[in-house]
C-alpha positions as CSV (number, residue, x, y, z in Angstrom):
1,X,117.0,93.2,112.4
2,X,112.8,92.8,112.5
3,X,111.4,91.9,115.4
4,X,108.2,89.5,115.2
5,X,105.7,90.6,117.6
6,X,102.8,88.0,118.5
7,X,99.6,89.5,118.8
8,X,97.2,88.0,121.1
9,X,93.8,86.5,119.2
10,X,92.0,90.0,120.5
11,X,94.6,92.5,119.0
12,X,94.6,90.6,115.9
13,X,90.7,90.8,115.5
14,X,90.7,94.5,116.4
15,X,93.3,95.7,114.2
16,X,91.2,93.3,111.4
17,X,87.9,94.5,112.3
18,X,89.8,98.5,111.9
19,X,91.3,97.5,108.7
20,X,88.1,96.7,107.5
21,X,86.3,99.8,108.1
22,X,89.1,101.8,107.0
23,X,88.7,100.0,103.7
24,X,85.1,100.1,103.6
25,X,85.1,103.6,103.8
26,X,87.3,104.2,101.2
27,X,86.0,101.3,98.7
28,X,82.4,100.8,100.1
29,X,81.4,97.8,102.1
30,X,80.3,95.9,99.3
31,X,83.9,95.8,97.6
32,X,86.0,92.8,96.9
33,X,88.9,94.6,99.1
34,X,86.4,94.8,101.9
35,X,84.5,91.5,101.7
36,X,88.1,89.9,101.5
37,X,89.3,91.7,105.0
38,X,85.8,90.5,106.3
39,X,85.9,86.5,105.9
40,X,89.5,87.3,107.3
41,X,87.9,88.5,110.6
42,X,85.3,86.1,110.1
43,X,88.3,83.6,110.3
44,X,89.9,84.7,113.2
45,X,86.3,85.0,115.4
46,X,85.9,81.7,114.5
47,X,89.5,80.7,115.8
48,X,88.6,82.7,118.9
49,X,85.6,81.1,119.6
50,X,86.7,77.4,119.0
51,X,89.4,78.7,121.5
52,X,87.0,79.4,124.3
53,X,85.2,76.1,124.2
């Protein structure tokens, strides 16, 4: 049996914004891995933000 945990909007953008400099440090910040993770964050701050207004 999994349990689903629901992340708050924060947690997930700091557990994206660590994935992505994990990544960049192993694949370089210019990397398709890396630029991927990053428009994922972007995504999310965008979602935070529209949340605030």
């Amino acid at each position: 049996m999994s349990a689903v945990l629901e992340l708050s909007i924060e947690q997930q953008i700091d557990l994206k914004r660590e994935e992505m400099l994990k990544t960049a440090k192993i694949y370089g910040m210019r990397s398709e891995k890396t630029l991927k993770i990053s428009e994922e964050l972007d995504q999310l701050i965008i979602m935070y933000l529209s949340n605030k207004e």
